[in-house]
Phi, psi and omega in degrees: 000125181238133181222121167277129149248139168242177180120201193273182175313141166063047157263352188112338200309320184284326182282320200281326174293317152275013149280325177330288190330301184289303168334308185258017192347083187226154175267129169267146206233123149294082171261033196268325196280335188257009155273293189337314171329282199291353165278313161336274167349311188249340154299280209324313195269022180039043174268117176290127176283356150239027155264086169332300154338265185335298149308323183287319169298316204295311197288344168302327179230049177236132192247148157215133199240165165234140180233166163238102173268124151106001206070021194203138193279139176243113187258121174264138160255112137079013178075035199226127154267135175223055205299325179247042162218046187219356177238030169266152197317322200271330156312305171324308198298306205294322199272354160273006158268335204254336186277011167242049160278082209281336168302295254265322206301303202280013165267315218277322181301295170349297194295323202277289197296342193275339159313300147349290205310119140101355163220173203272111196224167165231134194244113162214156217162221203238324194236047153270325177270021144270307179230299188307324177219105154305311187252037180295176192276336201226115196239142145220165224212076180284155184193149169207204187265123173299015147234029162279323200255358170273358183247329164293289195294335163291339140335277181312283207272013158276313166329305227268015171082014153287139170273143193212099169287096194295336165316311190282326163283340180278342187276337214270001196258323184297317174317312201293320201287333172272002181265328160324279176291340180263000201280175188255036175237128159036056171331199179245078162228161156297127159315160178284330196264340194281161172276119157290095200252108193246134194246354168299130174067025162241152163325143185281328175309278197299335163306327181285310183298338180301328196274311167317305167313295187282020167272313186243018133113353188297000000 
């Protein structure tokens, strides 16, 4: 069983994919932490992240693994976790300049499906049920109002001791959605085949349960 979630930024795709995982004790595969990598990656070498040329010299020698330490996925740089430096604003913006980098996409997808290949997973991002797994059994489209999901991720990054402004976040999620959506290598879209899930003003239980059902057919 392979089930996609796409959508934009701050929608939720992660919290909901690893209940999916539990629920369904399937591996979840986060792949938004392994752009991140490479947006780390390239602040850290002071690679301008709208330069292609350049990302594109950056993704040659840059290694990235997924590991599962612990039941819980571990994204190595360069033989580094860097599980907990990859979720500050200025990582987010490089790695949604670096995924429409059609090299960085077509290393990390590679790396995306052989994981897939051959066990029961959840995958969520922007293009899996669009480009990475085309043929997943189960697509959904998560989504919610970009000042649902500005209110939530300033939330989220204040829990975590970050300093955080939602004016500032709410513009930086409208630039992600539109760097996102526009890019021309495997954009940010719905599938024809995904369930459209708008999470505004729900409960995360419930989003989790619209998606269950419709995984066991209720």
């Amino acid at each position: 069983m392979r089930i996609a979630i796409d959508g934009p930024s701050g929608a939720g795709k992660s919290t909901i994919a690893k209940m999916l995982a539990r629920h369904y004790d399937i591996l979840y595969l986060d792949t938004g932490a392994m752009y991140r990598a490479i947006g780390l990656s390239a602040v850290r070498n002071h690679v301008d992240v709208y330069d292609f040329s350049a990302v594109s010299d950056l993704i040659k020698k840059v290694d990235v693994q997924v590991k599962y330490e612990n039941g819980a996925q571990a994204v190595y740089l360069d033989g580094e976790n860097v599980n907990g430096l990859i979720r500050t604003e200025e990582v987010s913006m490089a790695a949604s300049a670096v995924s429409a980098v059609p090299e960085v996409r077509i290393k990390l997808v590679e790396l995306q499906r052989e994981v897939a290949r051959g066990q029961s997973v959840v995958l969520d991002g922007r293009d899996i049920g669009t480009y990475v797994l085309p043929d997943a059994e189960f697509k959904f489209f998560l989504t919610a109002t970009a000042e649902e999901r500005a209110r939530r991720r300033t939330l989220e990054l204040q829990g975590r001791g970050l300093p955080a402004d939602y004016e500032t976040v709410l513009k930086q999620i409208i630039e992600r959605d539109h760097a996102d959506s526009t890019r021309a290598f495997a954009p940010l879209k719905q599938a024809e085949d995904a369930l459209l899930v708008d999470s505004t003003g729900l409960e995360i239980d419930e989003v989790l349960r619209i998606m269950t059902n419709a995984i066991d057919g209720e």
